[in-house]
N, C-alpha and C positions, 0 to 999 in steps of 0.2 A: 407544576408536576407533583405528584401526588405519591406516596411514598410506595406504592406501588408499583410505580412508572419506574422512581428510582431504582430500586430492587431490578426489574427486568433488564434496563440498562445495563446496569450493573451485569448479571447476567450474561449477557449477551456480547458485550464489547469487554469485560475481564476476564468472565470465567470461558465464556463458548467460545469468544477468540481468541484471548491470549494466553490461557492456561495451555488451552489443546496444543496449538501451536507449540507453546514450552516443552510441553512435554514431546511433541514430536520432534522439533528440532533438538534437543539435548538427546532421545533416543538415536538421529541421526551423527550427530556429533561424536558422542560417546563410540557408537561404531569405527567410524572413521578413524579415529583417536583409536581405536584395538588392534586395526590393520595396520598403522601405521605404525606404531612405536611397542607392540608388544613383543615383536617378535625383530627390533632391530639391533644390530649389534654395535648401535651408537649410542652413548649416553644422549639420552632425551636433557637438553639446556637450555635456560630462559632465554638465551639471548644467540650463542655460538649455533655455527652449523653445523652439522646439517640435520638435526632437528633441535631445530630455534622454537621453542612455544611459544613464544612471544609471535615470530614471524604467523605462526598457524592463527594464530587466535585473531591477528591484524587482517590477514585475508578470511579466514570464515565468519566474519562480522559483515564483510561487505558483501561476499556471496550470499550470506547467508540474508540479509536485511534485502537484498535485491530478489531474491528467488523468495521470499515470505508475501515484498511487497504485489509483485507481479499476481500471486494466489489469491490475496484477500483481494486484489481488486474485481479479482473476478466472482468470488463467493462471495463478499459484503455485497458488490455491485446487482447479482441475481436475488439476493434479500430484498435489496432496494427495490429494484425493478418488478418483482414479483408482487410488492404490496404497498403500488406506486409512493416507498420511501416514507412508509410508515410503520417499519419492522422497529422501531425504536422512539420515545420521545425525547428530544436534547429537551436539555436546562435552558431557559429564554435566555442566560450573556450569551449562551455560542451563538446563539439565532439575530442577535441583536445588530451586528455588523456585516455585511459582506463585504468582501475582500474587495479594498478598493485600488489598494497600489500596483504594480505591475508584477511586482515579485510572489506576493500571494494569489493574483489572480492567473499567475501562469500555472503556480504549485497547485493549485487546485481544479484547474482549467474548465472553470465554471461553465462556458458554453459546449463541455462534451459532457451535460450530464445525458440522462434518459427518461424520454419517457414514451408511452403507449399511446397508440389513437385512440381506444375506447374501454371506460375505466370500465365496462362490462365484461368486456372481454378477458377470456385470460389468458395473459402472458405467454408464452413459448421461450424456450430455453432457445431455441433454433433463434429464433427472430433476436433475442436479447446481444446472440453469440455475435447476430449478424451486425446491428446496431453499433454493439462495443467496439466493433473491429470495424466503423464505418468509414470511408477514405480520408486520409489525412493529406494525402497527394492524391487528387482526384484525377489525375491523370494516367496512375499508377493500377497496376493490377490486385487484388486480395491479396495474395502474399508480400506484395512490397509493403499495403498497411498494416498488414499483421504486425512485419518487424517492427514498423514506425511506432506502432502501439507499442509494442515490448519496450520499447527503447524508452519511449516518453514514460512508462511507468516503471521501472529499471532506475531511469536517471531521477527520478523523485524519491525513489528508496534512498537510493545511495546520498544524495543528498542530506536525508534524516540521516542516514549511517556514519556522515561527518561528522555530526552533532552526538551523535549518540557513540561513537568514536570516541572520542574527547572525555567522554568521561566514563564507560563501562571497560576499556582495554587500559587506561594506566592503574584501574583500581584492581582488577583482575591481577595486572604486573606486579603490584606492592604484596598483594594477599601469595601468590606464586612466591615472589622471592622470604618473604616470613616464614615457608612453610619448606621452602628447597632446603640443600645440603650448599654450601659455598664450596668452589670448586677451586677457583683465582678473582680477581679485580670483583668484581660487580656480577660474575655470573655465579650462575644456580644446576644442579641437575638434579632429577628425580629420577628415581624407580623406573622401570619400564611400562610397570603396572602393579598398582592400580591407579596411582596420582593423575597421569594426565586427562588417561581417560575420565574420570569422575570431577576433574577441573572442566573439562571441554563440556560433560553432561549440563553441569551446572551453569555453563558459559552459555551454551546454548539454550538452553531455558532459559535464561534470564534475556537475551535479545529478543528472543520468539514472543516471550512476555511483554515485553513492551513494543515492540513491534505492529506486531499487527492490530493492538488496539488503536495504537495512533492511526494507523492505516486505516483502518473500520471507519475512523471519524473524519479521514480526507474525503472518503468515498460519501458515508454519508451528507457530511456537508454540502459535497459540491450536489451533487442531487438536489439536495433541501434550497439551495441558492439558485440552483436554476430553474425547479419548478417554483417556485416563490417570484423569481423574475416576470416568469410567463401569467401567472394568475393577477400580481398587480400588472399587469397592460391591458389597458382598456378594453380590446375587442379578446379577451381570452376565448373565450368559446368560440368563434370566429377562428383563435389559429388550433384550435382541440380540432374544428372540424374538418380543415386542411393536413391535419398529419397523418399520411398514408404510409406504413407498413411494409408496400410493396415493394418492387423491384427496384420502384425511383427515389426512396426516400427512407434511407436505412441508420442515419446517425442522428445525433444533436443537432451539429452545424449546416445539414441537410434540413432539417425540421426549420431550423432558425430561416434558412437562405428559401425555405416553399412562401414560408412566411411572412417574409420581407419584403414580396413583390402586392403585398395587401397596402388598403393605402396608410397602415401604421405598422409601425416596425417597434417588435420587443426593444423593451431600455436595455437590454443585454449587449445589444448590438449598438445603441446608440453611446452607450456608459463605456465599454468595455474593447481592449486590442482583442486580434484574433488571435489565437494560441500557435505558437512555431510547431512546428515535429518535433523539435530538441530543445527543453525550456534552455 
């Protein structure tokens, strides 16, 4: 990569997703945070109820990291798909491994990436919408996979939200109680305004910022993993000319299973379990 590559990355995955983000979620927060304790007639406390900061900050991390993830999977996802997943160049270590254990290959769910029947053609937002949301219960109707989608990317946010839990809500809680007024034992209260709101502002910017760029890089990944699966298998062009668009053939795991009945089957399917609806 070439230091201009780096720069656009950069770009792209800091500033175009994760600043925006910051800044809209801390504008969102910051809100919330004004309805909620400016006008209450309880002292706002780190820890006591009934407005606990601490309790707030514990749930709009996970709300928030879920409803971030769910967004970028669908705008990174139409980047990707739009310029068959070359809106960005990764560094050759991320490139160098696919996920081989079971835990990373579900977090990532390699065999729902996307791609197009004809790199000539271009993309549709309609078609990509339909793809994304291709059945996960094939039994099931468009809205039961809609959910199933939400759910499967929902429960991969929150999963980062554990981790990123652990260490963005007790440092939050130390810098809060530095800055409170001690009231009794170990708790704190502030102001009504303007402390909490401009903690929450900052609170939420700072997950939004780191958030969605980790997300940006599941998404691209798993793309990059799965079209890279399909181009090392022998007859590739053979399964480029089997994947149909239309009515019968709308996901990944659809693309993979038109293709499977060819007499070579992607290493995807030979390497790899098939992804649950609930990692």
């Amino acid at each position: 990569m070439g230091l201009k590559n780096h720069l656009f990355t950069f770009y792209y995955v800091v500033l175009l997703q994760g600043v925006i983000s910051g800044i809209i979620s801390g504008g969102v927060e910051f809100a919330i945070a004004y309805g909620m304790y400016q006008k209450s007639k309880n002292l706002v406390t780190l820890w006591a109820f009934p407005n606990t900061f601490s309790g707030d900050c514990a749930l709009t991390l996970f709300i928030q990291v879920g409803v971030t993830w769910v967004t970028q999977e669908l705008i990174v996802g139409w980047d990707c798909y739009r310029t068959n997943n070359e809106i960005i160049k990764l560094p050759d270590f991320l490139l160098a491994e696919k996920p081989r254990n079971w835990f990373a290959f579900l977090y990532f769910e390699v065999n729902r990436g996307l791609i197009y029947k004809d790199y000539e053609e271009k993309p549709t937002l309609k078609m990509y919408l339909r793809k994304n949301f291709a059945p996960y219960i094939k039994s099931r109707g468009n809205f039961v996979n809609f959910c199933a989608w939400i759910v499967n990317r929902a429960i991969r946010g929150l999963i980062f939200g554990v981790a990123l839990f652990l260490i963005v809500w007790p440092v939050t809680m130390g810098i809060m109680a530095g800055i409170g007024h001690r009231i009794y034992g170990h708790d704190y209260y502030f102001n009504n305004y303007p402390t909490p709101q401009i903690a929450k502002l900052i609170y939420g910017f700072v997950i939004g910022l780191i958030t969605s760029p980790v997300c940006s890089m599941v998404v691209i990944l798993r793309n990059y993993f799965y079209i890279d699966n399909i181009e090392n298998s022998s007859n590739f062009k053979g399964y480029i000319a089997t994947v149909n668009l239309g009515e019968e053939t709308l996901g990944g795991e659809r693309d993979l299973e038109k293709h499977s009945s060819s007499s070579e089957t992607p290493a995807l399917l030979d390497d790899e379990p098939s992804v649950p609806v609930v990692a």
